[in-house]
Structures are given as C-alpha cells and as structure tokens.
C-alpha atoms as a printed R data frame, in Angstrom:
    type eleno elety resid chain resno      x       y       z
1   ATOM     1    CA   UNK     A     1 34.164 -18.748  37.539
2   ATOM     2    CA   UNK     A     2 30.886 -18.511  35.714
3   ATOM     3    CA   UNK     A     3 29.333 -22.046  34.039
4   ATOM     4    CA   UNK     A     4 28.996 -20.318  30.604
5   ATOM     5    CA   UNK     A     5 31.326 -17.168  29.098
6   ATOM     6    CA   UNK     A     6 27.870 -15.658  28.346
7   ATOM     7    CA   UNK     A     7 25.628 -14.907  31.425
8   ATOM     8    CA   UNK     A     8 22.230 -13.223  30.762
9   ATOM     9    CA   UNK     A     9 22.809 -11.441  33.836
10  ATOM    10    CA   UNK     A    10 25.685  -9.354  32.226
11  ATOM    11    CA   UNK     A    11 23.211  -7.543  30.002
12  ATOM    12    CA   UNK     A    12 21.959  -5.668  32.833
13  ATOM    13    CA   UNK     A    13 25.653  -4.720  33.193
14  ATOM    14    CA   UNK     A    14 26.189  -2.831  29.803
15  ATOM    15    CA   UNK     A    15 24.859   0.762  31.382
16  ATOM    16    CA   UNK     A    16 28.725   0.405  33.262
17  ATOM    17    CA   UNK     A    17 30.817   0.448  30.835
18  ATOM    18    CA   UNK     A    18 31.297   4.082  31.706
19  ATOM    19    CA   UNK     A    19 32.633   2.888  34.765
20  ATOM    20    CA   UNK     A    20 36.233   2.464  33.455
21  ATOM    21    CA   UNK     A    21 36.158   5.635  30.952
22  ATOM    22    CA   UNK     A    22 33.333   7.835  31.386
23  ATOM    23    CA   UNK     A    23 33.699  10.808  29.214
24  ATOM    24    CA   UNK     A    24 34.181   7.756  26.151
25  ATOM    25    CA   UNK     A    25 31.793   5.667  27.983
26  ATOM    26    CA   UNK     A    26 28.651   8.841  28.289
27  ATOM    27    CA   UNK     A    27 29.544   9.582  24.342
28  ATOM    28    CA   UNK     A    28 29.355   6.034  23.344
29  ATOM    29    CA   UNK     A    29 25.641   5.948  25.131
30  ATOM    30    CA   UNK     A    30 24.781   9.198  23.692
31  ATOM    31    CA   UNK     A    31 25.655   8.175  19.960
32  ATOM    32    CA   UNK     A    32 23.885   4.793  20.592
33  ATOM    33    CA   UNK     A    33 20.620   6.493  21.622
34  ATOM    34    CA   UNK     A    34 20.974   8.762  18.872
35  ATOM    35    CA   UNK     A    35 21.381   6.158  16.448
36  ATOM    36    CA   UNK     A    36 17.920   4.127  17.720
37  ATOM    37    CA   UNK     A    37 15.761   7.491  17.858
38  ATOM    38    CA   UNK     A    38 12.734   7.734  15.545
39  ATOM    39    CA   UNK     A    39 14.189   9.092  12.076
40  ATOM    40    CA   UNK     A    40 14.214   8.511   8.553
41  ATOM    41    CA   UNK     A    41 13.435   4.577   9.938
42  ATOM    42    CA   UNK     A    42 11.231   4.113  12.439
43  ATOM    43    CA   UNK     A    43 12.125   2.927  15.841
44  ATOM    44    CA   UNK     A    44 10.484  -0.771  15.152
45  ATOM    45    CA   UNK     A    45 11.967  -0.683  11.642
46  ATOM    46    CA   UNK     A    46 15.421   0.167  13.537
47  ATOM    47    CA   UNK     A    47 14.860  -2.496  15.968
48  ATOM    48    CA   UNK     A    48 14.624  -5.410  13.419
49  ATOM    49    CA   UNK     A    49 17.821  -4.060  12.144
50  ATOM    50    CA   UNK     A    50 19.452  -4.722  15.006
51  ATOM    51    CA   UNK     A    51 17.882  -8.025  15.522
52  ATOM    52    CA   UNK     A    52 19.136  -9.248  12.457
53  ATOM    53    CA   UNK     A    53 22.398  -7.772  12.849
54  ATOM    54    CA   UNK     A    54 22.538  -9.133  16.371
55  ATOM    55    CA   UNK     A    55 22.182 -12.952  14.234
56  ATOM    56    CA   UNK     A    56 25.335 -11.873  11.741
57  ATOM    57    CA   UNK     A    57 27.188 -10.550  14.554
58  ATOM    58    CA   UNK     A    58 25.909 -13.666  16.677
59  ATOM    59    CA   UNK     A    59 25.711 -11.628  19.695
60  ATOM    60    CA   UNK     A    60 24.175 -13.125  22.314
61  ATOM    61    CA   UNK     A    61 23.003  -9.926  24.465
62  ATOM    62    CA   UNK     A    62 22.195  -8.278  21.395
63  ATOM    63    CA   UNK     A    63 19.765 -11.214  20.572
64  ATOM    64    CA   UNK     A    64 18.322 -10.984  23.646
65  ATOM    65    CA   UNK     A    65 17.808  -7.498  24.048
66  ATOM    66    CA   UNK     A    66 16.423  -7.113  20.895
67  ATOM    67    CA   UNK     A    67 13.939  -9.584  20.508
68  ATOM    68    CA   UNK     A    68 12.328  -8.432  23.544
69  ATOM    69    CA   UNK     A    69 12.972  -4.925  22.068
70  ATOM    70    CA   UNK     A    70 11.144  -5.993  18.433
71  ATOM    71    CA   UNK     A    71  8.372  -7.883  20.449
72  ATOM    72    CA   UNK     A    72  7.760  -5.024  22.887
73  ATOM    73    CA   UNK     A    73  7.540  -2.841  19.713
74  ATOM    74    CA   UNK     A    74  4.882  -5.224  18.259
75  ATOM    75    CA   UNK     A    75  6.572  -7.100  15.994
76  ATOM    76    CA   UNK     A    76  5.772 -10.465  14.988
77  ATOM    77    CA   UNK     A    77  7.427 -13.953  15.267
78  ATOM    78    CA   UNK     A    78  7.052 -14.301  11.899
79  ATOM    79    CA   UNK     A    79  8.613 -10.782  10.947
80  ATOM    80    CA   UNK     A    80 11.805 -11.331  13.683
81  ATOM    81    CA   UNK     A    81 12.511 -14.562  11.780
82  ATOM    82    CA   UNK     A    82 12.487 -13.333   8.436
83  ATOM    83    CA   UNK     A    83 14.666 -10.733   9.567
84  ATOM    84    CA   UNK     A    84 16.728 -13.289  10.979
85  ATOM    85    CA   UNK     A    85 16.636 -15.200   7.789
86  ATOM    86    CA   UNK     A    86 17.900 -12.041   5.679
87  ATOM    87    CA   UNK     A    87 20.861 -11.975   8.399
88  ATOM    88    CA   UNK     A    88 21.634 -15.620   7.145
89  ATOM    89    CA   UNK     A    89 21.002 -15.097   3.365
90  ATOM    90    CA   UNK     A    90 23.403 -11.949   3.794
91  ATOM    91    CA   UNK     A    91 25.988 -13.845   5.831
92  ATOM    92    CA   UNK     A    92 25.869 -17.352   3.143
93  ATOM    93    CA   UNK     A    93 25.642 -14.551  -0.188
94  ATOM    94    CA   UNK     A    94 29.034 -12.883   1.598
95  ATOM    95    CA   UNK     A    95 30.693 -16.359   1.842
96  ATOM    96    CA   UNK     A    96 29.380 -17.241  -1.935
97  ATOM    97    CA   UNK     A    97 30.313 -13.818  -3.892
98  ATOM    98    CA   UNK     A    98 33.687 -14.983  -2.081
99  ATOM    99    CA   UNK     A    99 33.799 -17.849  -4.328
100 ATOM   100    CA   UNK     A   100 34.516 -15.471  -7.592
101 ATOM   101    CA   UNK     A   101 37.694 -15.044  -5.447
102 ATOM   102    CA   UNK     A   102 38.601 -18.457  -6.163
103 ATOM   103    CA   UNK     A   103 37.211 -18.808  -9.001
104 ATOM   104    CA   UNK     A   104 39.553 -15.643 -10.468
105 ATOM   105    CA   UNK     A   105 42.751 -17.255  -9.068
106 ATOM   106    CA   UNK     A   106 41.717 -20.755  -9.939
107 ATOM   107    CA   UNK     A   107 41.578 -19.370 -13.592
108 ATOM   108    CA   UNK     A   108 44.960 -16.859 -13.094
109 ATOM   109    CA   UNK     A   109 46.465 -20.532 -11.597
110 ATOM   110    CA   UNK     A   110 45.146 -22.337 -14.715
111 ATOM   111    CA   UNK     A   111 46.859 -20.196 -18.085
C-alpha cells in the first residue's frame, strides 16, 4: 500500500482510464481536449481556469498539472496566485451568501 492516497506518479496514469471503458473513456478525452482548445478564451486564459478550479475542487493532480500547464504557458506566479485567490474568495462568498439561509430561518424561527 502506497504512503499517501495521492501519488504524483498517478498523474501520468490518467491517459488509462480508457482502459476499463474505452468507447466512454476515448469520448471523455475527446470532449476534454475540446474543451481546452483555443476559442472564445484563450488556451492560457483556459488554463488559469482550471488552476483555480483545481484550488475549489482541491484536486491535487489537477494542481499539479496545471500549474506546470499555466507556467509553461507563461504565466506568472503572481497571476496563478491571484487566480488561486479568486478560487478562495469564490469558495468563502459561497459559504457566506449561505448565511442569508440562516439568517431567513433564524427570522421564520423568531415570529
């Protein structure tokens, strides 16, 4: 058994997924390169996208492969972590606008 649930060696693994279902496996690739070729955003613009989603998502091989995938498209340090920060702002203002949840049934609770 590995040391850690996440080993970095596993992201060189993702390509077989197809190995238990292909035909789902060969779409699934398909769509995903789809999804990161140049379009209305460019391909660094879609890159810090996923970087920060990677952070809200906390996914560890998604962190890794895109940072070096926002670096190799000449990104910044400083643009990856405000990207990151907007991940966290995004995540705490989810957990906040919650709070009118509460507040609503504290008030229902209250008459």
């Amino acid at each position: 058994m590995a040391e850690n649930y996440y080993v970095d060696s596993d992201l060189s693994k993702f390509p077989k997924i197809t190995e238990f279902q292909k035909e789902l496996g060969d779409k699934f690739f398909s769509w995903y390169s789809s999804v990161f070729a140049e379009g209305a955003l460019t391909a660094r613009e879609k890159s810090l996208i996923a970087l920060a989603v990677s952070h809200a998502v906390q996914c560890p091989y998604c962190i890794d492969a895109y940072t070096q995938d926002t670096l190799q498209k000449g990104c910044t340090e400083e643009q990856m972590m405000e990207a990151v920060h907007v991940s966290a702002a995004i995540r705490g203002g989810a957990s906040m606008v919650h709070g009118v949840q509460m507040m609503n049934k504290v008030k229902k609770i209250s008459m």
